[in-house]
N, C-alpha and C positions, 0 to 999 in steps of 0.2 A: 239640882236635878235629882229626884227620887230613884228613877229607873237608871236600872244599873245594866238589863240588857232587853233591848227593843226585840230581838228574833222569837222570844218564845211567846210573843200573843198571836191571836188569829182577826182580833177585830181592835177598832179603833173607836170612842169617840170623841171629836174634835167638840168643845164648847167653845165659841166665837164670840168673842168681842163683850161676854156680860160685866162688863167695869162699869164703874161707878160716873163715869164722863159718859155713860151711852144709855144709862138708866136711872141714874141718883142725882149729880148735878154737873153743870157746864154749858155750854151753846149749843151741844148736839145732842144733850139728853132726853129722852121723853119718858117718863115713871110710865106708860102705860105700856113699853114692852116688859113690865114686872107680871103681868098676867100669863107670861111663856116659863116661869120659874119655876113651878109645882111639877110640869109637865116635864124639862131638862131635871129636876131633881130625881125623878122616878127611873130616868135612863139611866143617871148618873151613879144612881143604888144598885140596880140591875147590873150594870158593868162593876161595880164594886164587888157584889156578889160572886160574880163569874171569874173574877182576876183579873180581865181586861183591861187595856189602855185607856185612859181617858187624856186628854191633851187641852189644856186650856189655851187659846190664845187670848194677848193682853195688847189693845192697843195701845201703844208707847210713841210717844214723840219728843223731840225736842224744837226749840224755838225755830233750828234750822230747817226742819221738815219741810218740802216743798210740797208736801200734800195739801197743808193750810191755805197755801194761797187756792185750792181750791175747793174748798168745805168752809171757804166766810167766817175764817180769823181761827186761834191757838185750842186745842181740843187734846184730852188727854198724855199732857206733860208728864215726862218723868220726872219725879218726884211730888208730883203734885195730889196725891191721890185718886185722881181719876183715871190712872192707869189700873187703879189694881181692882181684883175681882171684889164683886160684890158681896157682902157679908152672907148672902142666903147661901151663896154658892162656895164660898172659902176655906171651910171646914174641910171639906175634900180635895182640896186640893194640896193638901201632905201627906194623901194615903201614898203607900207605895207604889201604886199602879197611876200614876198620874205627873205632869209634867207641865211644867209654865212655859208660854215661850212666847218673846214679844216682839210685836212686827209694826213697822215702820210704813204700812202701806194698807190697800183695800184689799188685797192677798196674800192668805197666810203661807198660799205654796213659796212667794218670794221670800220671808222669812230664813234666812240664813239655817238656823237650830229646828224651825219646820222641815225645811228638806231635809235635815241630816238626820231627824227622826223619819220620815218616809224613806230614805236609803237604809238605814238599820231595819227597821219594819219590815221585811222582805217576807216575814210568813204571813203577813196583816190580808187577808181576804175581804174584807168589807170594813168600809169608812163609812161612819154614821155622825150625821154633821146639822147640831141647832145652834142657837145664840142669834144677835143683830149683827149688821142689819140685814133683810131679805135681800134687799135691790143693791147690795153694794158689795161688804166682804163675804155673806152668805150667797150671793151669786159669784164673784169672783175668786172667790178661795176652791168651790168643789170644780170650777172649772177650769185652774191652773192644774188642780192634781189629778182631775181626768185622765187631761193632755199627757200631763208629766205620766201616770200610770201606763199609758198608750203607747207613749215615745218608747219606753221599756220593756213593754208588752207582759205589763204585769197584770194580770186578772183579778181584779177587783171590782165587787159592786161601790161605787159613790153613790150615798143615799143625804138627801136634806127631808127630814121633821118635819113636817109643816106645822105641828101643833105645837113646836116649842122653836120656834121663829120668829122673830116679828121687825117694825121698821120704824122708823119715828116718823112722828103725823102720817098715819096709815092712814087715815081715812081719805085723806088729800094725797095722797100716794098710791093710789090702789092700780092704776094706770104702767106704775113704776116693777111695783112688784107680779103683776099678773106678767108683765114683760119678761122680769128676771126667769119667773118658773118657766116661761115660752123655753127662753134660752136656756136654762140646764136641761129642761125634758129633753130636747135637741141631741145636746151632749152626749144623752146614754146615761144622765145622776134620774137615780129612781128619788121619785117625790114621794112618801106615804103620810100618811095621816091617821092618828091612834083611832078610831072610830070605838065609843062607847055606846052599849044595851041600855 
């Protein structure tokens, strides 16, 4: 762990799930959410910039995971290198301001070392949140720590990127992920979109 104390940021970005089993290779991969990389790299400088948190999540499993039996067989093992972040994005993640932390599920709020950074995190005002997949831990991660934010009554904008998002076989998914955004707009997590002149 780099960060030594979580109280003195005011923002957060959470990068989700860009390992190498979700983008490079394995059974859940798809190389065309590499086209959301340029776009997370550019927050990712900005938060560098400013001193901000940035928080990688890694998904981690082991042969035990009972997630498998329902994602059609063994996807990002520990030790196998498909848990670890992808090389575009790796560099940054031993700046001081940033943090690995590996979950065992579609939700990063269940995360054990997740939570315990959102309870240190108490001056954190806004959560800004990309990475894969849309319709899965990109929709169930900002909507555990809504909730969690809520139960606390901690005031916080949850925001999801749309332009540094994406899902495997998007285009046969579009059904899936237009669902997910229904469900966090709901929530109260602001959806934005970089718009370029």
């Amino acid at each position: 762990m780099k960060v030594k104390n979580f109280k003195v940021y005011k923002k957060a970005l959470i990068v989700v799930d860009m390992v190498n089993g979700f983008v490079k290779e394995g059974i859940l991969h798809d190389k065309s959410i590499a086209r959301v990389i340029p776009r997370q790299i550019e927050l990712i400088k900005e938060y560098e910039r400013a001193g901000e948190l940035v928080i990688y999540i890694q998904d981690t499993h082991t042969k035990k995971s009972t997630e498998h039996k329902r994602f059609n067989g063994y996807h990002c093992l520990e030790g196998s290198g498909e848990e670890e972040v992808i090389d575009e994005l790796k560099p940054f993640t031993t700046l001081d301001n940033t943090i690995c932390i590996p979950k065992n599920n579609t939700s990063f709020m269940e995360a054990p070392m997740f939570r315990y950074v959102v309870e240190e995190a108490e001056n954190v005002e806004e959560y800004n949140i990309v990475g894969c997949c849309t319709d899965i831990c990109i929709c169930n991660g900002p909507m555990g720590l809504s909730c969690y934010l809520d139960q606390h009554n901690r005031d916080c904008i949850v925001r999801v990127h749309q332009d540094a998002v994406a899902t495997f076989a998007e285009d046969n998914r579009q059904n899936y992920v237009d669902a997910a955004y229904l469900l966090m707009e709901q929530q109260g997590i602001q959806l934005v979109k970089k718009f370029r002149s």
